[in-house]
Phi, psi and omega in degrees: 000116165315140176327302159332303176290310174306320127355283184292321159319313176291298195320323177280341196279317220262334184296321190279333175320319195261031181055061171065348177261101180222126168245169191331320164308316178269356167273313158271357164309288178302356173271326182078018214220153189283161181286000182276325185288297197308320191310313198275010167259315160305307238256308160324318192263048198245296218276300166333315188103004184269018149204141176258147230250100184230177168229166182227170163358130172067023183034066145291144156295082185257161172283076207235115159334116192240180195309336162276351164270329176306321196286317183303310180313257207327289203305322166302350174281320199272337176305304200270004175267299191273033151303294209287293219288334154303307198295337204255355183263333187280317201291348166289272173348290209278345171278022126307319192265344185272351180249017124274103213139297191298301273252304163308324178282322156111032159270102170270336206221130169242161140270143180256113196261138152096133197266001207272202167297303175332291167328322188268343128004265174269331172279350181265340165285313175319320225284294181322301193266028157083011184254106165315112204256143184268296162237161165263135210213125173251094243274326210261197189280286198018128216222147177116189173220153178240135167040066171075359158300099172327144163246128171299176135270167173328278175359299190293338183295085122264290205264020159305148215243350229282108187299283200228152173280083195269096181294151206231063184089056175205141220273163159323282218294291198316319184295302157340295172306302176317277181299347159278344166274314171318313197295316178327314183293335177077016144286152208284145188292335190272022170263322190292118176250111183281111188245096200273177201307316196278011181046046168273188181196122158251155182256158170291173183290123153257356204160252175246182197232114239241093173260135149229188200062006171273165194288022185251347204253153164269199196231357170316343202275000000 
């Protein structure tokens, strides 16, 4: 699926949530997109004809889908089911292969940093190579449980048994954060494993930083 498209695709799925009434500001908040871009994609899908422009009371804008933007979603509906559904078959493939790459390393038993998609994921691959997750970990107050798991704080990795510590889906800052509540904590740093978005899997930095395991890389390192 093109960039583009997938763009245009959310900017219609979030205008219709609020049933056309929104604004820009808040479309690109929630887009995650500068506010210059999201003017210029209303204005493209405007101009398309696959909305149309009205105010309601108190000179609101509203947005209202018409039968060639509808007919447009729907092919964009099916384009991002089978988008979604390669990504989510590649993102499998490779978090198979890092959790043979661990299985190889003679890592039976792991801890699990992070609760997101990745994470669920990256734990059904665990599942596949015989690796046990001991505990589930969480950096923020988060409370509840993943996939039948209590989720902790930083805290329970001490009296964890765990061969190694698989950070999950987690941004700079927040790794960061991480590691510095490990060292407070006295885990050895070569335990820490970075399992990022492209399912690439790094140790932490000790010095430099040793990536293995993507399907692009060999596995000698």
């Amino acid at each position: 699926m093109r960039k583009e498209d997938l763009h245009q695709f959310r900017l219609m799925e979030e205008v219709e949530k609020e049933g056309g009434i929104v604004t820009q500001r808040d479309l690109a908040r929630r887009l995650n997109v500068s506010l210059g871009l999201t003017n210029a994609f209303l204005k493209r899908i405007v101009r398309k004809g696959y909305f149309k422009i009205t105010t309601v009371p108190g000179r609101t804008v509203r947005y209202i889908l018409t039968p060639k933007g509808f007919a447009e979603k729907s092919r964009l509906t099916m384009e991002y089911i089978r988008y979604s559904l390669a990504h989510y078959q590649e993102i499998r493939h490779r978090t198979r292969l890092l959790a043979n790459v661990l299985r190889e390393k003679n890592i039976q038993r792991v801890a699990m940093v992070g609760t997101g998609e990745l994470a669920e994921l990256f734990y059904l691959s665990l599942r596949e190579a015989a690796i046990e997750v001991m505990v589930v970990v969480s950096l923020g107050a988060e409370e509840g449980f993943f996939l039948g798991y209590p989720i902790m704080s930083p805290d329970s990795l001490r009296e964890s048994s765990a061969d190694a510590i698989c950070v999950v889906d987690m941004d700079e800052e927040h790794f960061a954060l991480f590691l510095s509540r490990a060292g407070e904590l006295g885990l050895p740093k070569d335990k820490i494993i970075r399992v990022g978005a492209n399912s690439g899997m790094e140790k932490a930095p000790t010095g430099k930083t040793a990536a293995v395991g993507s399907p692009s890389e060999s596995h000698h390192r």
